[in-house]
Each structure stands twice: as C-alpha cells, then as structure tokens.
C-alpha positions in Angstrom: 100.9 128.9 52.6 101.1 128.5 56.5 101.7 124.7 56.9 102.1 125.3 60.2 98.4 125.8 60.8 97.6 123.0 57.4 99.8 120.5 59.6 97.5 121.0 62.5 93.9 121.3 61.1 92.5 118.9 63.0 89.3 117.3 63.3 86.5 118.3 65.8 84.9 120.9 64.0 81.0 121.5 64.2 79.5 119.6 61.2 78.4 122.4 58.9 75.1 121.3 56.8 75.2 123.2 53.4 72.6 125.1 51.6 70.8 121.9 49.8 67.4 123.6 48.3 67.5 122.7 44.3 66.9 118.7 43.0 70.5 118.3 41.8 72.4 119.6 45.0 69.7 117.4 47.2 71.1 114.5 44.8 74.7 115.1 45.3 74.6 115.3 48.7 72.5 112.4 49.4 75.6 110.6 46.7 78.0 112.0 49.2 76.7 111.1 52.5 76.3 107.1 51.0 80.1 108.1 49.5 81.4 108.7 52.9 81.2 105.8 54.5 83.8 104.4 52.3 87.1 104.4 52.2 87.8 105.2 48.7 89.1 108.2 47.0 86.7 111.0 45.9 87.0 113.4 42.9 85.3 116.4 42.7 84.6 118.3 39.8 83.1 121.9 39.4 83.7 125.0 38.5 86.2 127.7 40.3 84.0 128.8 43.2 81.4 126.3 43.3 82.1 124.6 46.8 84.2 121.9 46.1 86.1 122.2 49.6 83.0 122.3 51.2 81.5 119.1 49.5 84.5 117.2 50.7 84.1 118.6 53.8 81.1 117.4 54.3 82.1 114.1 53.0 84.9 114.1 55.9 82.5 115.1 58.6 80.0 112.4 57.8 82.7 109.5 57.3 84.3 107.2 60.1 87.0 109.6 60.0 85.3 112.4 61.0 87.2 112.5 64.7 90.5 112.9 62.7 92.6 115.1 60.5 91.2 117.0 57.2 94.1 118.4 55.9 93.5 120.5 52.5 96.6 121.6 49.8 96.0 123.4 47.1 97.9 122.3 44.2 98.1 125.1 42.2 99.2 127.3 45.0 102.9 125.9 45.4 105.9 125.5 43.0 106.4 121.6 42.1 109.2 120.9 44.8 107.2 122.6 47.5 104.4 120.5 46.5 106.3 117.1 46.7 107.6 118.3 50.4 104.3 118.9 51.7 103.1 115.6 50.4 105.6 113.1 51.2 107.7 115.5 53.9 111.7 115.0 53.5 114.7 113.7 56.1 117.3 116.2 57.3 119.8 117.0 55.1 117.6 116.2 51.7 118.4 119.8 50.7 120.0 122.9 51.8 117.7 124.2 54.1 116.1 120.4 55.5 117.4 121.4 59.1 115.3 118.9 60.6 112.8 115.8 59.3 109.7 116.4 58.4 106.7 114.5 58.3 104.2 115.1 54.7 100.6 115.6 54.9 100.1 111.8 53.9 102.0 110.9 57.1 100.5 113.5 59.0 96.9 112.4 58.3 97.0 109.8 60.9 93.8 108.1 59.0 92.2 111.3 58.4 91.5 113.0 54.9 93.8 114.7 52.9 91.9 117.1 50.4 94.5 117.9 47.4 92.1 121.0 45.6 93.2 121.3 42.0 95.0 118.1 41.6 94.9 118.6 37.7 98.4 120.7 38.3 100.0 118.3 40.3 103.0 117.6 37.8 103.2 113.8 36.2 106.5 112.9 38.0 104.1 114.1 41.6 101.3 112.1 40.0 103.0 108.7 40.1 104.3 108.8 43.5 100.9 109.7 44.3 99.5 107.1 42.7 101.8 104.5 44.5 101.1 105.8 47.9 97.3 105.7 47.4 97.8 101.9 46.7 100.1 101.0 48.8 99.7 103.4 51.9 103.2 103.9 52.1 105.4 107.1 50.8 108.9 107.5 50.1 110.0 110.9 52.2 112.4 113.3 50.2 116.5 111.7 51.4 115.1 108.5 52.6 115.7 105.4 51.2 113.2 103.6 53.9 109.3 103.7 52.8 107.1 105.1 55.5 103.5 103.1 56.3 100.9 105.5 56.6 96.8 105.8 56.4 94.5 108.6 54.8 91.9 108.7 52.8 92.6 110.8 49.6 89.8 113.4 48.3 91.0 115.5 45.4 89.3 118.2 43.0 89.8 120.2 39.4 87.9 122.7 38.2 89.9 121.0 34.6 87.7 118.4 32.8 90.0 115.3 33.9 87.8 112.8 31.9 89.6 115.0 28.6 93.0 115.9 30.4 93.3 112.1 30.9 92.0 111.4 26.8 94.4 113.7 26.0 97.5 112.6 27.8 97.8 115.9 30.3 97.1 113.8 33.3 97.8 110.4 34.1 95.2 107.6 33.1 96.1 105.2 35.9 95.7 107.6 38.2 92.4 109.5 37.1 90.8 105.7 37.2 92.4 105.2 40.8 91.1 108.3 42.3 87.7 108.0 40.1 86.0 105.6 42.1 83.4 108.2 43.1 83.6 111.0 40.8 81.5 114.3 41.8 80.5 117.1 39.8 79.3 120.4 41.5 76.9 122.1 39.2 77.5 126.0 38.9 75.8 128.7 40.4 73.9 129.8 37.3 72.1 126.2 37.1 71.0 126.2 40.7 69.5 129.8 41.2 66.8 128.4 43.1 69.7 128.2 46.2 70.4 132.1 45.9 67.7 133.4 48.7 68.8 131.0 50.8 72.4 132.0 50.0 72.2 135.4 50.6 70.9 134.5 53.9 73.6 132.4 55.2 76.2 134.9 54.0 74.1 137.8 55.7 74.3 135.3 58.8 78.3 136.1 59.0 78.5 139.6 58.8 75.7 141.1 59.8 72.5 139.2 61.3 69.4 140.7 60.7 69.8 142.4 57.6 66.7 141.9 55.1 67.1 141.7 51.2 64.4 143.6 49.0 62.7 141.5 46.4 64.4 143.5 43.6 68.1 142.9 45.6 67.1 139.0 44.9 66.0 139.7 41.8 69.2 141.3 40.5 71.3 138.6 42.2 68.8 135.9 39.9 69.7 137.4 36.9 73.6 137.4 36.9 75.3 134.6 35.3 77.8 134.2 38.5 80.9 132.8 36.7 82.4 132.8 40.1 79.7 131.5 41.4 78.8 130.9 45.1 82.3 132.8 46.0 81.6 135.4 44.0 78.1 135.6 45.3 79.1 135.7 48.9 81.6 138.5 48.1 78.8 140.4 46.6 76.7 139.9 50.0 79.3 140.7 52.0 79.8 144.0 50.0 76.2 144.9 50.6 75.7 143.9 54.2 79.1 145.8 55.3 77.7 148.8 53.3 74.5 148.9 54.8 73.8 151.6 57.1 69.9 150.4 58.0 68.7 147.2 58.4 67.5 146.7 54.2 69.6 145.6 51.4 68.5 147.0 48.5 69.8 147.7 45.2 72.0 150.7 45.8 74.5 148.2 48.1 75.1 146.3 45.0 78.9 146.5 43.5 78.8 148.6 40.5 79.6 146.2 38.1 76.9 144.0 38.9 74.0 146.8 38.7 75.6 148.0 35.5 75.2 144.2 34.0 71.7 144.2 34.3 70.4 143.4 30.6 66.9 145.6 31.2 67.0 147.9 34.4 63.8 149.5 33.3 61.9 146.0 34.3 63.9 145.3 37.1 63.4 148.9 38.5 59.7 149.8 37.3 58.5 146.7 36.0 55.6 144.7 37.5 55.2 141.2 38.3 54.5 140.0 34.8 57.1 141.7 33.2 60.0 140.8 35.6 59.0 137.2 34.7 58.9 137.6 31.5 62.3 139.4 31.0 63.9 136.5 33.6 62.8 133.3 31.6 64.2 135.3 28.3 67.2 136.2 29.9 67.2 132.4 30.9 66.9 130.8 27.7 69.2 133.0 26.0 71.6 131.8 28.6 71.1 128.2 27.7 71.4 129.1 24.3 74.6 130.5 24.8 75.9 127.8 26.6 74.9 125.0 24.6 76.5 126.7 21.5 73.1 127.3 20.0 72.0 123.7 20.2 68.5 123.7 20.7 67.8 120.1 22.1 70.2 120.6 24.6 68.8 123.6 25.7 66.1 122.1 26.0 66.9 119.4 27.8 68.6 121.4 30.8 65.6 123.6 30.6 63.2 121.1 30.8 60.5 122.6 28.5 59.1 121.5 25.1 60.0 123.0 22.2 57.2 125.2 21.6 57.0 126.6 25.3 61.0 127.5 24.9 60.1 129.6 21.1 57.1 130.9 22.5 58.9 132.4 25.5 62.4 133.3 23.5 59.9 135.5 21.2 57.8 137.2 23.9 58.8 141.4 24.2 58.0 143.2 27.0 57.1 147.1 26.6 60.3 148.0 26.9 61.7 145.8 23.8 62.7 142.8 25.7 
C-alpha cells in the first residue's frame, strides 16, 4: 500500500453521482444522503464488488465533512501490526525501524472520514482499541504512553455477514452495535440488472466515448449472474471497448468466458423478441430458485410475482428446448 498517497487523499474532489436507476439503489441512496448529515458511524454491507467505497463516498461528499480528508484502508490488505500503525501511527523508537513519529490515519483525519473497507479482518485485539477511540476520540499511538485527541468520522464495510460473525463470537458485539448505528446493505449486481445499460455506458465513458452497445451485447451482459458484480462488469466493458476497432460493441468483444456461459446461444443469437423474453425470465427464476435454496415463497417474494405467474413461466419451452 502507498500510505504516502492514503495519508494525503484529501478532500476537494468533484462529487461523483452514481448510477441510481432500480427502486432499491434509489432507496439506499436517498438513506444515505439523510445518513450523511450525521455524525455517526456507518457500516456497509455487500457483496465483493458491489460499490461499497463508492457508497461511502458518496456519503463523505454529501456530509459537513465533505471539505476534509476521506481516507480509505483496506483491512484485509495489511498484516495485523501494519494495520495497527496505520490506524493509531507510532512514536520514534516504538520498533526497529520507527526512525521518526508518525501520525495514524485517525489523527490524520483532521475531522474528515476514515473509510476502514473489510473491517471483519481487523483482528479482536485491533477491534478494541478501535472501539475506544471511536468513543472517546482519542488514540493511544504505538511507544506512547500519552493519548492523542483526535476527530473523524468512522465508515467501515464487510462483504462478511457481521450480524452472524458478531452471533457467533468472530467479531466483537460491542463494537458491531457501536459502528451499527446506520447499517447499509448494497444489493448485488444480479438483483439490480435494470442499472446494467446504464452501466455499460458510464464505463464506455472512461475508455472510449462514443462507443455504442448492440441490443444482443446488453442482452448477454443481462443474463450473467455477475458474482463480481459491478467490478466485474466494468472489467468486462473495458475489455470490449479497448478491443473495439469501430465504433459498435457487439458480441464478438465479449471475454470468452462470458459468451461461453450463455445457457441458450441459439435464442440469444437467432432468437426473436418473444423468445429472448421468454428464455430471460426462465433463466431468472431459476436463478432465484437457486438462491433461495429451492424455497418457493421466497422466490417469490424477491421476484415479486404470484405463484401461478412464477410456475407458468418456469414451465414455458421455447423451440429450442428452453
């Protein structure tokens, strides 16, 4: 990690609105906006490549705060005594190589935002001097016997389900309830396909403006189950777009792996309009199936449909079997 350029991430930055198109993001973001305008921790939940950094980004931008530090650390990136320097810094002479003091990102917030992404690996000895400086503003460098005042407003994020970590004694109850004042879950990718045009065209936006998807490019995109969702979906455009020797994107630009996923080709290549719809709402609900462990009613309750609808859909067959 280059802490140098962590240490000075400042503040400033042009306020970046996400893509906000389906009824749950509009709903999370509305949460975050009213969130932001306090001063208590956040926790963000979601899965790996859902956007957590930029939710609490956004939260930063559109808080009181917004003219000061963000400073992100990633918790599972860095060995537990690297971690507790970073945090709380250290005094010269607190270990072999502490040439000099060194201020913590806690100190170094300055009444900014520290963003601590997977804070599920922070170790429990980490977790309690955490704890104690979110309470108390005030941290105890490494080698110093003096506590050191300080302000910042803590956002943190796990892809881990805390709410069981913290049932099940792998992270700290007293903790998870301090930072859970406002807890925020990011759904994934594959819940939310509705935001994939409009993805595509942001990501297009950074490499190479101008570039227009075909229907079937979407198509194939809406059909993946994206467990790496919206980072695994912008590596996928940017794949395409710095392939692309005209000004269309179309199915040949995908990654192999992802055209070779494709559950029926013949539809999504030859199929018309009828078909493609029917093959997309069965590949849907067989999803939800899947997800749910087979149950039914909750299938049906993420879908949204009755139960006949969902067996009269799950039973359809298109001409080529599907």
């Amino acid at each position: 990690m280059n802490t140098r350029r962590v240490h000075q991430e400042m503040a400033g930055e042009a306020v970046v609105e996400p893509v906000v198109r389906s009824e749950a993001m509009r709903r999370l973001f509305g949460r975050a906006r009213r969130v932001a305008q306090t001063d208590e921790p956040v926790l963000i939940l979601g899965e790996t490549g859902t956007g957590k950094e930029v939710l609490a980004r956004y939260i930063h931008q559109h808080s009181p705060r917004r003219d000061r530090p963000f400073l992100p650390l990633n918790c599972a990136a860095m060995p537990e005594n690297l971690i507790e320097s970073e945090l709380f810094g250290y005094r010269k002479g607190a270990f072999t190589d502490a040439r000099k003091d060194k201020k913590g990102l806690l100190e170094v917030a300055e009444s900014g935002t520290v963003f601590l992404d997977e804070i599920g690996e922070l170790p429990m000895t980490l977790q309690a001097k955490l704890l104690r400086a979110i309470e108390r503003q005030e941290i105890l460098p490494l080698g110093s016997t003096e506590f050191v005042k300080t302000s910042f407003r803590l956002i943190a994020a796990s892809n881990r389900d805390l709410f069981r970590e913290k049932d099940e004694g792998r992270f700290r109850a007293d903790l998870f309830y301090r930072i859970g004042v406002f807890v925020l879950e990011i759904p994934p990718l594959r819940e939310r396909l509705e935001e994939i045009p409009y993805l595509v065209d942001r990501f297009i936006q950074e490499v190479r403006p101008g570039l227009r998807p075909t229907p079937e490019f979407i198509e194939r995109l809406m059909c993946h189950n994206w467990p790496g969702n919206v980072r695994e979906l912008r590596n996928v455009i940017r794949h395409a777009a710095l392939l692309a020797e005209g000004e269309v994107l179309d199915l040949d630009l995908l990654p192999d792996w992802l055209s070779s996923t494709c559950a029926a080709p013949q539809v999504l290549h030859h199929g018309n309009l009828k078909e493609k719809v029917r093959c997309f709402e069965r590949t849907m609900l067989e999803r939800y199936l899947e997800e749910t462990g087979g149950n039914v009613e909750e299938a049906l309750k993420r879908l949204g449909v009755s139960r006949s609808t969902f067996y009269r859909k799950l039973s359809r067959r298109s001409h080529n079997g599907r």
